[in-house]
VMD Tcl script that draws the C-alpha trace (Angstrom):
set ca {
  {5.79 21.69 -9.68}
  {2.28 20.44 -11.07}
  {1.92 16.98 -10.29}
  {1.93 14.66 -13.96}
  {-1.52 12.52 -13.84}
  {-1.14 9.02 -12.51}
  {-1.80 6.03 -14.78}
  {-5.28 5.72 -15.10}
  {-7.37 1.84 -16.15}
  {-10.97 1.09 -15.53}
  {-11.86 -1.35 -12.60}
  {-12.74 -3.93 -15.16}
  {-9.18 -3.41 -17.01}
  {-7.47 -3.99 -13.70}
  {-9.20 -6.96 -11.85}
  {-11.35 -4.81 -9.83}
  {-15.19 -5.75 -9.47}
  {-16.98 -2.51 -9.12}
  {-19.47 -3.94 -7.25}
  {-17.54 -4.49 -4.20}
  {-16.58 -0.59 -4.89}
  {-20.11 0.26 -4.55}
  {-20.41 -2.08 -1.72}
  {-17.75 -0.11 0.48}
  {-19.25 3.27 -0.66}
  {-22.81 2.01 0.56}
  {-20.93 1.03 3.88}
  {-19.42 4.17 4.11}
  {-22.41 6.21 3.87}
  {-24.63 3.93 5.94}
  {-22.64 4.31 9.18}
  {-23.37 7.42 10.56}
  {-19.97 7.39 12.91}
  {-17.67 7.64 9.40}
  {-17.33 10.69 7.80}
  {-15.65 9.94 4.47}
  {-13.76 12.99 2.74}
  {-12.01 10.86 -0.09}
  {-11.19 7.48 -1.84}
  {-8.46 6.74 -4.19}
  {-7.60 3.20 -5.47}
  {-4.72 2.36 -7.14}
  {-4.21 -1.47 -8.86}
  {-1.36 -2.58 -11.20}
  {-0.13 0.74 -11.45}
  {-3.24 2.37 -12.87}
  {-5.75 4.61 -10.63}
  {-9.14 2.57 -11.14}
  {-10.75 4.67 -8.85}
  {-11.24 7.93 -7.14}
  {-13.78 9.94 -5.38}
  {-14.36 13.17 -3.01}
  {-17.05 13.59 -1.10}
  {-17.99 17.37 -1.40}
  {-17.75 20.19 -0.21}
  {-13.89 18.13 -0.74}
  {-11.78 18.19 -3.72}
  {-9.09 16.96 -4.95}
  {-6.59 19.61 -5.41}
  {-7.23 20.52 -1.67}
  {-4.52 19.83 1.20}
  {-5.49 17.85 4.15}
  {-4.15 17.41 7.46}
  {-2.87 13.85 7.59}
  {-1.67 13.58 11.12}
  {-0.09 10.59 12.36}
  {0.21 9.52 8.37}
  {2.95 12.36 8.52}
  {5.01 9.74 10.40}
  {5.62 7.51 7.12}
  {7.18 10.95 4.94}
  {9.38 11.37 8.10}
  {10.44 8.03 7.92}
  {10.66 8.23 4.29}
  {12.97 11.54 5.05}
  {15.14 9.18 7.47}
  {15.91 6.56 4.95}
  {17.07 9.20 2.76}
  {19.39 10.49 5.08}
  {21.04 7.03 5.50}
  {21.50 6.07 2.31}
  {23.20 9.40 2.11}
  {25.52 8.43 4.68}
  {23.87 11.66 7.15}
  {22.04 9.50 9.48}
  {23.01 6.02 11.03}
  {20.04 3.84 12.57}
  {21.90 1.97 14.98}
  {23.80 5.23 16.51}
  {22.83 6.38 19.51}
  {20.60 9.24 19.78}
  {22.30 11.40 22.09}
  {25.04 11.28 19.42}
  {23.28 13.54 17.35}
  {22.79 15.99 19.73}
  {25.90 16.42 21.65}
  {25.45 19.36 23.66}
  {22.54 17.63 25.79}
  {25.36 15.15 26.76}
  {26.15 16.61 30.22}
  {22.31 16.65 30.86}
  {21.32 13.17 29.84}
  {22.73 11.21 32.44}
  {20.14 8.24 32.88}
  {21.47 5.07 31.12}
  {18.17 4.04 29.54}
  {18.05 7.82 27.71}
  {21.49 7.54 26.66}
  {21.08 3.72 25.36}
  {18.15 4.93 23.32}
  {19.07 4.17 19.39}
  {17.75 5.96 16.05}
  {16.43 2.81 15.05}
  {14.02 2.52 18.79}
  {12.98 5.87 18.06}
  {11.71 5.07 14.60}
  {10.39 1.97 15.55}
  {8.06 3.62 18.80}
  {10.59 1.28 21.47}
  {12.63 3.97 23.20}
  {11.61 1.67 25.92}
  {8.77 4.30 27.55}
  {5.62 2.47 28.19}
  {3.56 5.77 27.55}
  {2.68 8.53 25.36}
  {4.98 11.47 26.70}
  {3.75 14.34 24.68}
  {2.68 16.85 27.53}
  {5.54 15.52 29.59}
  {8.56 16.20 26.62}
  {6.83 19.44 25.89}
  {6.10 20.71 29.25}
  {10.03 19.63 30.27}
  {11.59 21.81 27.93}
  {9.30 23.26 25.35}
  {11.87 25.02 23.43}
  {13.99 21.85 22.72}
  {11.70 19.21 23.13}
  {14.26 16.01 22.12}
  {16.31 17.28 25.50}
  {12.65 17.08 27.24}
  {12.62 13.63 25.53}
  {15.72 12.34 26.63}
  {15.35 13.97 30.04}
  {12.54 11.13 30.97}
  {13.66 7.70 31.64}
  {12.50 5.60 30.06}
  {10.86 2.60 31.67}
  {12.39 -0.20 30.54}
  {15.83 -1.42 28.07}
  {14.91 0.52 24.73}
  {13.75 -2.08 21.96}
  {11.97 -4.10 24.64}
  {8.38 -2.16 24.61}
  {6.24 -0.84 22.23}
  {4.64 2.77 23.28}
  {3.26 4.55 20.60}
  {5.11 8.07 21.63}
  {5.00 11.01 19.69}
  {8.59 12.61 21.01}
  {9.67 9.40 19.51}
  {9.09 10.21 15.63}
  {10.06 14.14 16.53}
  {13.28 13.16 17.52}
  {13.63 11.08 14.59}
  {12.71 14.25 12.48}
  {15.06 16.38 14.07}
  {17.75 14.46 13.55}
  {16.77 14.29 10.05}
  {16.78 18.38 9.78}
  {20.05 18.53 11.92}
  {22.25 16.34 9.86}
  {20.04 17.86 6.16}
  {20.57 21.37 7.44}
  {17.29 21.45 5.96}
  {13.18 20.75 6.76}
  {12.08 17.37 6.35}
  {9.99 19.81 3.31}
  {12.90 21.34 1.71}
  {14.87 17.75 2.33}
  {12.28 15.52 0.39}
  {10.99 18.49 -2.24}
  {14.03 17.21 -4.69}
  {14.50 13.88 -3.43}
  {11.23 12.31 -3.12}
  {8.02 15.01 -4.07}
  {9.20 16.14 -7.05}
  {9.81 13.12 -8.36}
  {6.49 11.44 -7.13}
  {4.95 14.30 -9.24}
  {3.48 15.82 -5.68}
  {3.07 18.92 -5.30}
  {2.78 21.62 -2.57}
  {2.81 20.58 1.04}
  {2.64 21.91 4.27}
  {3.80 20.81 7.68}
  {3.25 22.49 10.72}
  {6.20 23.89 12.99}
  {6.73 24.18 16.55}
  {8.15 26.70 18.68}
  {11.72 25.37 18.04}
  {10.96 26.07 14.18}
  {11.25 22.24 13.26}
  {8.39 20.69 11.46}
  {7.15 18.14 14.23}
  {7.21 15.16 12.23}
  {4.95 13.41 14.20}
  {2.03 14.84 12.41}
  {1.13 18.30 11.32}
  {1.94 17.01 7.31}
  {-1.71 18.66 4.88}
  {-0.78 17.45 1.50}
  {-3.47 15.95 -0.76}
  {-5.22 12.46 -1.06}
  {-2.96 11.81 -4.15}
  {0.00 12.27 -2.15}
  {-0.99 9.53 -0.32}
  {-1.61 7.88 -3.06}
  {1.96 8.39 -4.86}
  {3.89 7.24 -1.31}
  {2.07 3.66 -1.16}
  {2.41 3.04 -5.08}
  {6.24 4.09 -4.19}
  {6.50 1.51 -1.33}
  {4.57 -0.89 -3.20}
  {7.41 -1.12 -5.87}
  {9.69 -1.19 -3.49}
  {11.00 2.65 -3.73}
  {11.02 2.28 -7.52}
  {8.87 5.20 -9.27}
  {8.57 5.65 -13.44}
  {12.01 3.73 -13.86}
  {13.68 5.37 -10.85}
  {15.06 4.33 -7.66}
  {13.87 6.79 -5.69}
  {14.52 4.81 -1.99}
  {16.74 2.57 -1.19}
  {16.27 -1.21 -2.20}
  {14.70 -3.25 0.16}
  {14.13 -0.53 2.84}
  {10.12 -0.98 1.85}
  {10.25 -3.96 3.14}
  {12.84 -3.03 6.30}
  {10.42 -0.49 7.07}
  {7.05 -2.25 7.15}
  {7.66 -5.57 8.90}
  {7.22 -5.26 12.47}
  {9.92 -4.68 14.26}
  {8.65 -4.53 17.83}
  {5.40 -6.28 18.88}
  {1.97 -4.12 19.48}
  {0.21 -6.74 21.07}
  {-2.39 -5.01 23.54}
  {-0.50 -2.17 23.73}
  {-3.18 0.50 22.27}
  {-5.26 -0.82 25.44}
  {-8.32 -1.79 23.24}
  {-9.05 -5.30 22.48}
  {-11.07 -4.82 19.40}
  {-8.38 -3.07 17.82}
  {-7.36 -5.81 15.50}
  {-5.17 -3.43 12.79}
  {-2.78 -2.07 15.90}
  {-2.39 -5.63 17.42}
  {0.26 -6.61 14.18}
  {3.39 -5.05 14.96}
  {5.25 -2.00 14.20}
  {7.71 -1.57 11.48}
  {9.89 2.24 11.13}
  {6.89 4.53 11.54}
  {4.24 1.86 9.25}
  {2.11 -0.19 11.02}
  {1.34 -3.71 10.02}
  {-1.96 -4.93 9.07}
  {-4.13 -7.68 9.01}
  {-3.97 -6.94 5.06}
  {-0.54 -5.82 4.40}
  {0.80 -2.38 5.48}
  {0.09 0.84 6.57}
  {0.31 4.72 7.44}
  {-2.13 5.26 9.97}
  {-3.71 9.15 10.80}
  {-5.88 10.12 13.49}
  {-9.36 10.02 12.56}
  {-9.01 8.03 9.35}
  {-6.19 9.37 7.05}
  {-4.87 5.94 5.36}
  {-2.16 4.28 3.24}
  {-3.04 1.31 2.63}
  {-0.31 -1.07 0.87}
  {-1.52 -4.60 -0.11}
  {1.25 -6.40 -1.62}
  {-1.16 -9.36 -2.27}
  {-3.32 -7.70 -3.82}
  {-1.15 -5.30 -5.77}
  {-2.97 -2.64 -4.63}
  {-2.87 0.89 -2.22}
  {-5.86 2.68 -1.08}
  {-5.45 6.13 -0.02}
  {-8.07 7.51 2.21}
  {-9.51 10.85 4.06}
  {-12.22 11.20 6.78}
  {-13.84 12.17 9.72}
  {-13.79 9.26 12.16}
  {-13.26 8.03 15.70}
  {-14.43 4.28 14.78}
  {-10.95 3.62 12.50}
  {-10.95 0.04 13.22}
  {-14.46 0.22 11.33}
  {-13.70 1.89 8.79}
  {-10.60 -0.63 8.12}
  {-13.21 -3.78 8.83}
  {-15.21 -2.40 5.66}
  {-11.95 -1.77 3.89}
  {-11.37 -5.53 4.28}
  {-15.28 -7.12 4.18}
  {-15.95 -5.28 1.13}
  {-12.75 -4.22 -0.97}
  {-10.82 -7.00 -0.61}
  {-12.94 -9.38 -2.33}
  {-13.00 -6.61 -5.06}
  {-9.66 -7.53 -6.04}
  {-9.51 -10.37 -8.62}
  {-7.67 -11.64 -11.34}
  {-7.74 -9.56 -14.31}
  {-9.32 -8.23 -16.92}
  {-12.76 -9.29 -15.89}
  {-14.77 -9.54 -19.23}
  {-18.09 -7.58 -19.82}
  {-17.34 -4.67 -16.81}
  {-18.17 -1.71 -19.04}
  {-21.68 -0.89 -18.21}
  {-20.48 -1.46 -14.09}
  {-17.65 0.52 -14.33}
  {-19.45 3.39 -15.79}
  {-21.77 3.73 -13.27}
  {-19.27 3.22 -10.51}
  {-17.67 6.49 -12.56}
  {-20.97 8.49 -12.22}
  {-21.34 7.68 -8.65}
  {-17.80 8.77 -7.73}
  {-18.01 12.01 -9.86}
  {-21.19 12.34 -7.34}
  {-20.25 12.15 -4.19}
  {-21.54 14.09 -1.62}
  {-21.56 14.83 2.53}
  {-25.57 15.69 2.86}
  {-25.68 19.42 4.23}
  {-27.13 20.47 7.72}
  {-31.21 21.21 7.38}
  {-31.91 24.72 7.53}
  {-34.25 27.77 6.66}
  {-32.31 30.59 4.86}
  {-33.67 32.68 6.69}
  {-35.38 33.58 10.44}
  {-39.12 32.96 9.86}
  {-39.91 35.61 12.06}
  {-38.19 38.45 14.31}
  {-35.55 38.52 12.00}
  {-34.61 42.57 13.36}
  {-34.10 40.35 16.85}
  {-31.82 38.00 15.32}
  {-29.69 41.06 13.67}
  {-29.68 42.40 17.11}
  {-28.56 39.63 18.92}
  {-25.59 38.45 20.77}
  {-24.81 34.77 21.52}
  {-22.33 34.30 24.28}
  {-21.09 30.25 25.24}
  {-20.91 29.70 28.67}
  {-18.26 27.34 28.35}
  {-14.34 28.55 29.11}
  {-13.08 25.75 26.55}
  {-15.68 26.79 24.07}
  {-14.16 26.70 20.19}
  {-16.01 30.05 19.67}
  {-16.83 32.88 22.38}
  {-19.11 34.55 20.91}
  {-21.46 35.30 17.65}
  {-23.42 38.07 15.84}
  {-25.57 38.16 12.45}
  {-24.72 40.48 10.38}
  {-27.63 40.95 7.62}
  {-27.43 42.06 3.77}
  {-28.90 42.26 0.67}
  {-27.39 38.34 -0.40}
  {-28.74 36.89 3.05}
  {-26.94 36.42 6.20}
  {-23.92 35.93 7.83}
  {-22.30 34.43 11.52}
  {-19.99 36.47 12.61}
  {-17.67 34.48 15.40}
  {-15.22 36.04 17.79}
  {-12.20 33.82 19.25}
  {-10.16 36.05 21.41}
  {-8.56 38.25 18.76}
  {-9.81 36.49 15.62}
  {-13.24 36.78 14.08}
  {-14.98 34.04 11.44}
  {-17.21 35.50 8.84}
  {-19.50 32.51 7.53}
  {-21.98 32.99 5.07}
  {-25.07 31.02 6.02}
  {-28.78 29.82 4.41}
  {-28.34 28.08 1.20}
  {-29.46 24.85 0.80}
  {-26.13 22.60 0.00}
  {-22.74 23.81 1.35}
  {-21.16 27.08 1.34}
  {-17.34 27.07 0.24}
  {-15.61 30.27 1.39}
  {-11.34 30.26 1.27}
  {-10.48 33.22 3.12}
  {-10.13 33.96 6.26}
  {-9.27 30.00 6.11}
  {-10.74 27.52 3.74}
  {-14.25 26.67 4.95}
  {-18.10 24.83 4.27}
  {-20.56 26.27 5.49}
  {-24.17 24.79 5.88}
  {-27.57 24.50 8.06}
  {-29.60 27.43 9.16}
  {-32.83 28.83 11.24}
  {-34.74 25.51 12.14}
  {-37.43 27.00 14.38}
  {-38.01 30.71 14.92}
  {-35.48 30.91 18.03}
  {-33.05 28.79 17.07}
  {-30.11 28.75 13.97}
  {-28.15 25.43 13.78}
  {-25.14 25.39 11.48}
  {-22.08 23.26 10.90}
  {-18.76 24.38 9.58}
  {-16.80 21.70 7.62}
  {-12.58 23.09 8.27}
  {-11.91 21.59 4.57}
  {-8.04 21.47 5.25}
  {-8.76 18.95 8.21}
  {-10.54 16.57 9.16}
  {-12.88 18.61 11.25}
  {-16.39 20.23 11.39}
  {-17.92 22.44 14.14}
  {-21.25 22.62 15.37}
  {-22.63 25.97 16.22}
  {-26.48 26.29 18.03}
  {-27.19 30.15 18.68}
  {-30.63 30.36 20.84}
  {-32.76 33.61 20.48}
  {-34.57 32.34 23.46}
  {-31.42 33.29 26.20}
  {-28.36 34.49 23.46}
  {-26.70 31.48 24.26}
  {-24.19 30.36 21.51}
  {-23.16 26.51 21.38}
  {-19.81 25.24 19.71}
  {-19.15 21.36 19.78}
  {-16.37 19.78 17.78}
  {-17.79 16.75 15.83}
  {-13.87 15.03 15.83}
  {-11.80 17.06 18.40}
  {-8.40 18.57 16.74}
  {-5.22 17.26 18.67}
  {-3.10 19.88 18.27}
  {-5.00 22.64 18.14}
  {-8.60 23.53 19.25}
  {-8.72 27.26 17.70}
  {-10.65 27.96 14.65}
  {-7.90 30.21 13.26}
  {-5.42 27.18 13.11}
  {-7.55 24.92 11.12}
  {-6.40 25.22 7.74}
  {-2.66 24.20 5.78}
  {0.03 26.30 8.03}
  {1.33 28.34 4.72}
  {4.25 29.87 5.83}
  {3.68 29.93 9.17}
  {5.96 29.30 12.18}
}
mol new
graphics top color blue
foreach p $ca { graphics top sphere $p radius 0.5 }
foreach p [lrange $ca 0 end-1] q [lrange $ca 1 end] { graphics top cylinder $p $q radius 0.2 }
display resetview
């Protein structure tokens, strides 16, 4: 279904002084580590502001990561209040036929509620370990580790953890966490489609893998926010916004970073606590941010390994934005904070359109990386009549990019892409390839000097390194 438009106010109307708006947007763009991809905040209700930094838009999905983990705790409460799932049963319960397998008492003392919590009592991540154990039915690999200590003692933050969590929820549903929450929570939110990667066993993973749209974001804190109550509706149960969000096991330390103030607060069911209320927290900057004080949730998208920096200019300069309301005479302010939003843009790589000279050389060129772990193998030009294109070979797959104009180059097939840069010197071609699905770009360097091809992944992806899986997985298994 088309998603309704949300309630819309100016800054002014709502309390919020756009020049502390401005203040975080001239933060954002001033640290050279943060890649912002989009802004929404909401305040009383009403969207005050929003902004996408092309070549992003709005109606475009984007992979969320570990902000997935909130929907598929979302998708649990369901499932309780529906009688399906019970948080203080065992796990092991749910999956009976593992039961002659899972003989360690830890694994078998392990309760829904320490899985969706991150306090199944492991004191590590266990990905590679669950997956390599049993990679077809990775909650048996799960349970087959002990854990390391009494579950509910330790905080780990564990992805197995929230995928067991989510297959329970698609065991007792019958159903993907998708098809489960299309009727009882996106529809009604007014989201629309969404995509969630699978693994091997067919589940979606739960754990991340969620590409839905910054508004989405959006709709789930304003939900939370009013305590599961959307348009009138009780759409979760009452009080389970607040069960979910306060802390439930302590995080002290355990993200092994002392400057990570945000992850020192505690963790609630799959919501981390803040310095400044609540949150859902994705790799590389995908945020919910739910500020009961405030009365407010900013929904984010980016490109960024300094998170904790991006949430310290969330707080210096946004915060303070947020005052009583209406302030008088913010016309004129909030116009122009409307003009500069409507704006926004990532600056494009420098670049010649074209070689400017031995072009025939470049058209007869191949670039090979020397690298074994190299994003791309290989690359050709291909020219025509409209310019030139990069032509890149992974294993099987081949990339088409259309290169040379002077701002970015949005192509959606064979995957949604932004392409810009080009020649800057006569032997060498420098171009960057925004994946506008994710949060990732690519770096590509082809040298005419020695046909050497260069591929460097400005944010690394987690789950998947190959160019061909960087986009929404649309139907895919």
């Amino acid at each position: 279904m088309s998603a309704s438009a949300l309630p819309t106010g100016s800054p002014a109307s709502q309390g919020v002084d756009a020049s502390g708006v401005h203040a975080f947007l001239d933060a954002l763009e001033a640290a050279p580590e943060i890649e912002p991809h989009s802004l929404m905040i909401m305040r009383h209700g009403h969207l005050v502001a929003s902004g996408w930094w092309a070549p992003y838009s709005p109606d475009r999905p984007h992979l969320l990561y570990s902000l997935s983990k909130s929907f598929t705790g979302t998708a649990a409460a369901l499932a309780e209040v529906e009688g399906l799932l019970d948080f203080d049963a065992p796990v092991i319960s749910y999956f009976p036929e593992f039961e002659a397998d899972i003989t360690d008492p830890r694994s078998r003392a392990i309760l829904v509620r320490h899985v969706a919590s991150m306090s199944s009592g492991h004191e590590r991540e266990t990905v590679e370990e669950t997956y390599g154990l049993d990679p077809m039915e990775p909650v048996r690999g799960f349970l087959l580790l002990p854990p390391d200590r009494d579950p509910g003692t330790v905080f780990a933050y564990n992805q197995p953890a929230t995928y067991t969590l989510a297959a329970i929820v698609q065991r007792v549903t019958g159903q993907s966490l998708t098809d489960y929450l299309r009727p009882r929570l996106l529809d009604p939110l007014g989201i629309g489609e969404v995509f969630w990667q699978r693994d091997r066993a067919g589940r979606e993973i739960g754990y991340s893998g969620l590409h839905a749209t910054t508004d989405a974001v959006a709709r789930l804190g304003e939900l939370y926010l009013r305590d599961g109550v959307w348009e009138g509706e009780r759409l979760l149960p009452e009080g389970w916004a607040d069960r979910a969000t306060r802390p439930h096991i302590p995080t002290t330390g355990a993200m092994g970073d002392s400057d990570r103030q945000d992850w020192d607060r505690g963790y609630g069911y799959q919501f981390w606590t803040s310095r400044h209320g609540y949150r859902g927290d994705g790799a590389y900057g995908q945020f919910c941010l739910v500020l009961p004080e405030h009365d407010a949730v900013i929904a984010t998208t980016a490109a960024t390994e300094r998170m904790q920096d991006f949430l310290n200019l969330v707080w210096k300069h946004l915060l303070p934005a947020f005052g009583p309301e209406p302030l008088p005479g913010g016309e004129a302010a909030d116009a122009a904070l409307r003009e500069r939003l409507a704006g926004l843009a990532l600056p494009p790589a420098p670049g010649s359109p074209a070689p400017p000279e031995r072009a025939e050389d470049w058209a007869a060129a191949e670039f090979r990386s020397s690298e074994g772990d190299s994003p791309a193998r290989s690359a050709g030009l291909v020219q025509d009549a409209d310019g030139w294109t990069l032509r890149l070979t992974e294993g099987e797959s081949r990339l088409d990019l259309r290169i040379g104009k002077a701002d970015w180059t949005v192509a959606e097939e064979p995957l949604p892409t932004a392409v810009s840069g080009g020649w800057t010197g006569s032997g060498t071609l420098a171009v960057e390839v925004a994946f506008l699905e994710t949060p990732h770009r690519l770096a590509l360097t082809c040298s005419l000097a020695d046909r050497t091809l260069t591929a460097r992944w400005c944010t690394q992806p987690l789950q998947s390194g190959r160019l061909a899986s960087q986009r929404a997985p649309r139907g895919s298994v």
